[in-house]
C-alpha positions in Angstrom: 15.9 -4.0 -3.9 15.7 -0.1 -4.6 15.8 0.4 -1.1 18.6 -1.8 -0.3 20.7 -0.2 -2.9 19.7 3.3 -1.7 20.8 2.2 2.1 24.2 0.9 1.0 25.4 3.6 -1.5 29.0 2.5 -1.1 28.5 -1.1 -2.0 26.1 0.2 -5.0 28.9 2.5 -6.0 31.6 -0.2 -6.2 29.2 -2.6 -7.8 28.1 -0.4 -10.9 32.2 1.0 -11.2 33.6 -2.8 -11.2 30.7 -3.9 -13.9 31.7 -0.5 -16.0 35.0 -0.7 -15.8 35.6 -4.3 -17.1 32.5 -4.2 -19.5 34.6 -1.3 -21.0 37.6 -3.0 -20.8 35.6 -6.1 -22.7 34.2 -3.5 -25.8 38.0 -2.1 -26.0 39.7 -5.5 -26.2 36.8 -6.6 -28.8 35.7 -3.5 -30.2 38.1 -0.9 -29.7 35.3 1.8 -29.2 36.5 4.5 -27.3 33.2 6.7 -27.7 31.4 3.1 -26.9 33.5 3.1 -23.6 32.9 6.4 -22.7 28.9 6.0 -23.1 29.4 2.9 -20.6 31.4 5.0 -18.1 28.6 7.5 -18.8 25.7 5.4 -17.8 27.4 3.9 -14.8 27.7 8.0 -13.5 24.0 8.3 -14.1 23.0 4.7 -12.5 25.0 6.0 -9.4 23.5 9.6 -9.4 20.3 8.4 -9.5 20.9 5.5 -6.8 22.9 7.6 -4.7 23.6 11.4 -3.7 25.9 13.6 -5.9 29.3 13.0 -4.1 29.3 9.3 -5.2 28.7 10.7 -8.4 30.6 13.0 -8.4 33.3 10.4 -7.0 32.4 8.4 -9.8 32.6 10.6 -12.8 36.5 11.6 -11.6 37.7 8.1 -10.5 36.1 6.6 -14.4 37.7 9.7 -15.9 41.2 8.9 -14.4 40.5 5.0 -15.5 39.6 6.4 -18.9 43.1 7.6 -19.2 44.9 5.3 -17.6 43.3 2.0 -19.2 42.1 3.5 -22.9 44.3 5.9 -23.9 48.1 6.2 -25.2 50.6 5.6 -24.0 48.7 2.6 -22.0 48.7 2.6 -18.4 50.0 6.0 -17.7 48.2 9.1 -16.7 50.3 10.9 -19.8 47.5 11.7 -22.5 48.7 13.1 -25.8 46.1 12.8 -28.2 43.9 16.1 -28.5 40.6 14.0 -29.8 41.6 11.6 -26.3 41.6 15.1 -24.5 38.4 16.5 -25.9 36.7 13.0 -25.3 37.8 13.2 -21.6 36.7 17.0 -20.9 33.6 16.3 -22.7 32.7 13.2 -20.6 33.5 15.3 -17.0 31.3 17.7 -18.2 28.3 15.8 -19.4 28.7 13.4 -16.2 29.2 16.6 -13.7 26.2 18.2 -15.6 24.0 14.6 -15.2 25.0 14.2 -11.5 23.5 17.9 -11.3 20.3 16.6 -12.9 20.0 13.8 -11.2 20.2 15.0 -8.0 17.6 17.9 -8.4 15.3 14.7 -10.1 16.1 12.7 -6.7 14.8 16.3 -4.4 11.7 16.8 -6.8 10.9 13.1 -6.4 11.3 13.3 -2.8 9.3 16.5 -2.4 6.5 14.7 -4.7 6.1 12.2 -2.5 6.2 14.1 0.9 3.2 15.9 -0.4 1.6 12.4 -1.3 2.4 11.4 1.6 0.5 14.9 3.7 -2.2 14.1 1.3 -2.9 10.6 2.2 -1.9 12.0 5.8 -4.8 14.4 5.9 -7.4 12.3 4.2 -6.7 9.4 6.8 -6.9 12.0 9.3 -10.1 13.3 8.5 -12.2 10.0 8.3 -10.1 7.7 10.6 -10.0 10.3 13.9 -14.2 10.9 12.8 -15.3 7.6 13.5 -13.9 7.0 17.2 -13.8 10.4 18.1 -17.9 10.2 17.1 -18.4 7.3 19.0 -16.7 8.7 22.1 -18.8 11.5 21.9 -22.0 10.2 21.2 -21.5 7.4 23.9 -20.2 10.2 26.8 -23.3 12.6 25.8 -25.6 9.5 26.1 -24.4 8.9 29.7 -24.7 12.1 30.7 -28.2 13.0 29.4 -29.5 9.1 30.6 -27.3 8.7 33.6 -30.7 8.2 36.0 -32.3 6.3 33.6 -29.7 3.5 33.0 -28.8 0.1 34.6 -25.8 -0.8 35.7 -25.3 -3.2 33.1 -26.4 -0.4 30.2 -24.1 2.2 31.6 -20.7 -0.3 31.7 -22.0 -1.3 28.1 -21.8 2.4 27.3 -18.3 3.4 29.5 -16.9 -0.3 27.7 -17.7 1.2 24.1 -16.0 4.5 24.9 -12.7 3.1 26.7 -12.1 1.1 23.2 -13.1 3.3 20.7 -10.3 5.7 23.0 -8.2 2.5 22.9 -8.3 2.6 19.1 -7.9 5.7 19.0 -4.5 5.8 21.1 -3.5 2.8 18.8 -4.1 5.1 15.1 -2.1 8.2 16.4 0.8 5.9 17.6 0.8 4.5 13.9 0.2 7.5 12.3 3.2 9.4 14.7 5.6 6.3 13.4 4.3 6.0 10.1 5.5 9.6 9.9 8.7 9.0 11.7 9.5 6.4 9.4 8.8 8.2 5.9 11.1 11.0 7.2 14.3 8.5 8.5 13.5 10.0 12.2 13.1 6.8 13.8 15.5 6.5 16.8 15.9 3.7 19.4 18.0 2.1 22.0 18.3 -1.4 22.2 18.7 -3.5 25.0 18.4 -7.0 25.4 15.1 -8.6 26.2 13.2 -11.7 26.2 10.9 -12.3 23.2 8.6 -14.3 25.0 7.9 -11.7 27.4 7.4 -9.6 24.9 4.8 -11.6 23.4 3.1 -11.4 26.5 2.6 -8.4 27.5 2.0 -7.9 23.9 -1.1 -10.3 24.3 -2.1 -8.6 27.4 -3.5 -5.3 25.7 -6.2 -7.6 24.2 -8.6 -7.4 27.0 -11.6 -9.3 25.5 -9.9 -10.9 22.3 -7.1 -12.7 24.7 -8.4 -16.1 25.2 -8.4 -16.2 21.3 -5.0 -15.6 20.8 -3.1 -19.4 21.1 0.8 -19.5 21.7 3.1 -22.6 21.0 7.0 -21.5 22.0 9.9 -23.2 21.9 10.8 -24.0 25.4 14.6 -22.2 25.5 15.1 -19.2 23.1 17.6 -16.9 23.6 17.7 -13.1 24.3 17.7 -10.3 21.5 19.1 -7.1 21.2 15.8 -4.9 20.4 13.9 -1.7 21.5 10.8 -3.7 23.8 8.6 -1.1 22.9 8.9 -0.8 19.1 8.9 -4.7 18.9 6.0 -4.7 21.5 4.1 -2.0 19.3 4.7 -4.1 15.7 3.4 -7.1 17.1 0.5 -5.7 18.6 -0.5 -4.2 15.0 -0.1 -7.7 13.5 -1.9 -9.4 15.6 -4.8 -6.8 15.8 -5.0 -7.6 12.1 -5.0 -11.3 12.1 -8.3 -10.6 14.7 -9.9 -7.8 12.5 -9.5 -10.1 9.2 -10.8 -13.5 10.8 -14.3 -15.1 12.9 -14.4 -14.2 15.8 -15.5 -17.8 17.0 -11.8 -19.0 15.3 -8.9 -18.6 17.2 -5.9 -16.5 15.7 -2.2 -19.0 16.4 1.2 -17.5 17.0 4.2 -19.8 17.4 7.4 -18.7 18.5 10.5 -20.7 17.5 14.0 -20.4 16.5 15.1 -20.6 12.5 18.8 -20.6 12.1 20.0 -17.3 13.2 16.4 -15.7 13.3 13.9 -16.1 16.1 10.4 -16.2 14.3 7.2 -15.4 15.1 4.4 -17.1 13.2 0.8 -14.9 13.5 -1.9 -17.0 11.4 -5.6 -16.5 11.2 -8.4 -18.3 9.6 -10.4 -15.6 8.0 -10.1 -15.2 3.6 -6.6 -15.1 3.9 -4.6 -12.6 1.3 -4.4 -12.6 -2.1 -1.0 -13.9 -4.0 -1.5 -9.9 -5.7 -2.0 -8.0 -2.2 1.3 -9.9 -0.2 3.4 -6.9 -0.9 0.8 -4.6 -1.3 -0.8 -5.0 2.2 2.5 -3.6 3.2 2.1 -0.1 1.8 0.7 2.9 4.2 -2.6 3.5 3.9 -3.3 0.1 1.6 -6.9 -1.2 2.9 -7.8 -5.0 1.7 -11.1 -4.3 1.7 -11.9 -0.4 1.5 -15.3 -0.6 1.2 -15.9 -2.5 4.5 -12.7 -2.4 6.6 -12.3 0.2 9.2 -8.9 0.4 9.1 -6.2 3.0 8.5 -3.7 0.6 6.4 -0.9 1.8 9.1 -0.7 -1.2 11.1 1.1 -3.3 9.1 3.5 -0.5 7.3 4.6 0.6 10.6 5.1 -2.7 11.9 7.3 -3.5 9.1 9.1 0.0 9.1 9.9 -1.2 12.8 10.7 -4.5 11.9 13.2 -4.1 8.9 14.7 -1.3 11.2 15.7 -4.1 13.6 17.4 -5.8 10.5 14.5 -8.2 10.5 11.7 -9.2 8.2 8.2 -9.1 8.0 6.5 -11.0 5.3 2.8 -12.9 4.5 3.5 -16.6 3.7 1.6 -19.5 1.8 -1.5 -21.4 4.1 -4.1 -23.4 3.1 -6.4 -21.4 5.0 -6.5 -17.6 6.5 -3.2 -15.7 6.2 0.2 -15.9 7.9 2.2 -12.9 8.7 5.7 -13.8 9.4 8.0 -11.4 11.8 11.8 -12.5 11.9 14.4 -11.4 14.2 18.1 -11.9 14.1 19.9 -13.4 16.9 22.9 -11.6 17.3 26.7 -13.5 17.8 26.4 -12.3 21.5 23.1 -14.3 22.1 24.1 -17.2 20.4 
């Protein structure tokens, strides 16, 4: 909700005036407080400073100081003030709400600088074990080859080459998350979008998994319709979910992904039947760098923030739902008026 609030600072701003306004207008008419109505016109500047960059506050503070007068003071409904105390109460309140908007916005930097370095931090540490593993495997498996190369069958030296294209593979797929992971911390995510079939999508989605394909099971809805999206992003967030749902479940059990239409959202249903996801870890598996299982998973916990990032950046949603068995990551799509 913090986030939503933060994305539409205009709508926050009118909200939190309106509420002010007529809850001062209600401790007036009941009350007759001014200093009470100033302290509520004083919280709504902070609630909008903090939300919000300075100018809405700033906006804020001079369009509740002009409501001040006009609604609260004599003469009623005029911009006239003659009262000195109703003067010093005014200046006072511009000042203190000028001042807080200052604070506030130096509090928003220092927060957003803390958690840029947090961010480098868990940046760096991922770094240094993630890139280790495959990058030691590669190595090992190449130096292997080389020094054994007369001494190996055919069969042992595909088994070696096999190892090393997908621990490369895996390592291709960790910078991608880690460059959009980074991308979308810092609001540098651009795209096109053009319109595409989901389906197709899907596909060549499906495609990448070269020995885990014949476990993945589609069921589609015969006629969907087109979406407006950027292939690519789309292509990479559902290749991170479903690399998940294969990491976290037997690999004897297949992993199901039915694509289907909901109202105005085209869905894509990823379930697995490994130990499914804790009613605690639903949101949290959703955080960068989160690992379900950190002392046994070899993941990065970037597949499934990044996929989100993508995903809410399409205006879509990307959830973990109720199953009796395994998990069930939910990706949702609007259909837009055009592809109705």
């Amino acid at each position: 909700m913090t986030n939503y609030w933060r994305s539409h600072p205009t709508f926050f701003t009118g909200v939190v005036l309106v509420i002010a306004i007529f809850s001062s207008a209600f401790i007036d008419y009941f009350a007759g407080s001014t200093i009470a109505v100033l302290l509520i016109l004083q919280l709504a500047v902070v609630a909008i400073a903090l939300q919000c960059n300075a100018n809405f506050a700033y906006f804020a503070a001079v369009f509740e100081a002009t409501s001040f007068n006009f609604l609260f003071t004599t003469p009623r409904y005029s911009l006239q003030m003659f009262n000195l105390e109703d003067i010093l109460n005014l200046t006072v309140f511009l000042l203190v709400a000028l001042t807080t908007s200052k604070l506030a916005e130096l509090y928003r930097r220092q927060q957003a600088a803390l958690e840029q370095a947090q961010l480098r931090n868990s940046i760096l540490l991922s770094v240094s074990h993630d890139l280790r593993t495959p990058l030691s495997t590669i190595i090992g498996t190449l130096t292997t080859l080389k020094e054994y190369m007369p001494k190996l069958s055919a069969s042992q030296k595909t088994e070696l080459i096999d190892s090393a294209a997908a621990e490369s593979h895996r390592l291709h797929q960790y910078i991608e998350n880690l460059l959009q992971a980074t991308k979308l911390q810092h609001g540098a995510l651009k795209f096109n979008l053009d319109e595409a079939n989901l389906r197709e999508v899907l596909q060549r989605t499906i495609a990448r998994f070269q020995t885990a394909q014949p476990r993945i099971k589609i069921h589609s809805e015969p006629e969907l319709p087109p979406l407006m999206i950027c292939s690519s992003l789309i292509e990479q967030a559902i290749f991170n979910v479903l690399d998940n749902a294969l990491h976290y479940s037997p690999t004897s059990q297949p992993v199901t992904v039915n694509l289907y239409r909901h109202q105005d959202m085209l869905r894509i249903d990823i379930q697995d039947l490994g130990q499914g996801i804790a009613p605690s870890q639903k949101e949290a598996i959703f955080e960068l760098f989160y690992r379900q299982h950190p002392s046994t998973d070899g993941g990065a916990g970037l597949g499934l923030p990044v996929a989100k990032g993508i995903i809410i950046a399409h205006n879509g949603s990307l959830s973990a739902e109720n199953v009796a068995q395994g998990s069930l990551i939910r990706i949702a799509l609007p259909i837009t008026k055009e592809n109705v």
